[in-house]
C-alpha positions, 0 to 999 in steps of 0.5 A: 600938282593935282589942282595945276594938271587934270582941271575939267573942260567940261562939255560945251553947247554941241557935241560931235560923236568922232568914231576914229579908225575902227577899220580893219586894219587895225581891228583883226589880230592877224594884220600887221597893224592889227590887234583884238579891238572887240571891246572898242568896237563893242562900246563905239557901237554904244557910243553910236546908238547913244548919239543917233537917239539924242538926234547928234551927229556922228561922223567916222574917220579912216587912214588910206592912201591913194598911191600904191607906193605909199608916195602920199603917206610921206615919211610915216611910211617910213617909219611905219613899214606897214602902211601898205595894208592902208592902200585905197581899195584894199579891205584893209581900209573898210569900216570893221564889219561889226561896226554900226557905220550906215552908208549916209554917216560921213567918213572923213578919209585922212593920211596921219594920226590927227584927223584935223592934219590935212584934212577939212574937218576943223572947217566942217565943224565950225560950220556947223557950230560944234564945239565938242568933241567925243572921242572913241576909237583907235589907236590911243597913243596914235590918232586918238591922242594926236586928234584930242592935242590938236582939238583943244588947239583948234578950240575944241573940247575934246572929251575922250571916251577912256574905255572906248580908246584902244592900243595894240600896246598896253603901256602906251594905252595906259601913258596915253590917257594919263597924259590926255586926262592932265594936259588936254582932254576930259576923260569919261567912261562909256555909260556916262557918256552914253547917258548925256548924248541919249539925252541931250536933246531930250524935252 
């Protein structure tokens, strides 16, 4: 079993720093989707300054929904009773304030967990001829795990950053990455990970 799951995809030639919902939201315990994410955003923090300094790009996603009926989420509003804090104009959607997100950084808004469902990002990334992509954020059995499963289906190495992914469920974080780390992505820790983007560039 060992040599048949977790073979490494390694990285390819051009990485992209995907920072995923790190909104509020989903960042102050007091919201309904909400749970303690300061270790997630301390190392995205990390993760971005790495990526600026070995000149990669870096582009942050958020959930939000036009209508304030919840029409544009679909059934997900219905199986998720707490979409309503995701509402377009409302602070649920705002970067969390802690956060190194600047005004020139693309934000891809999408409506579900994979950042590539109805959204043009697998077009943005082939036009711009990257082939990786470095993964940090929330929520691991959500939209970190949806986005990695439909990477590597687009042809994306997805690598997921695995101390920089959070869940507001233990259980689900820990299952999560298992399954991410046999069957579809390359799991890597925060200071390596740090090291390879800072310098990628580099001479």
């Amino acid at each position: 079993m060992t040599q048949t799951f977790g073979q490494s995809l390694g990285w390819g030639r051009n990485p992209l720093l995907l920072v995923i919902d790190i909104t509020r939201a989903f960042t102050e315990p007091d919201r309904p989707l909400g749970s303690d994410a300061t270790p997630v955003v301390t190392a995205a923090n990390k993760l971005i300054e790495a990526a600026r300094a070995g000149k990669l790009p870096v582009m942050f996603t958020r959930v939000a929904y036009e209508n304030a009926d919840l029409s544009d989420a679909g059934l997900w509003s219905k199986k998720i009773g707490s979409l309503g804090d995701l509402v377009d104009g409302g602070d649920g959607v705002e970067m969390d304030k802690r956060l190194d997100v600047r005004d020139s950084d693309p934000v891809l808004t999408k409506k579900y967990a994979s950042c590539f469902f109805g959204t043009d990002l697998a077009s943005r990334l082939t036009s711009s001829g990257i082939d990786t992509l470095v993964i940090c954020g929330l929520s691991t059995s959500g939209c970190i795990r949806a986005t990695a499963v439909d990477a590597i289906q687009l042809g994306f190495r997805p690598i997921v950053v695995e101390d920089a992914v959070g869940d507001r469920w233990q259980d689900a974080h820990d299952q999560s990455l298992a399954d991410l780390g046999a069957k579809y992505a390359d799991l890597e820790a925060t200071e390596t990970v740090i090291q390879k983007l800072r310098g990628w560039n580099a001479g």
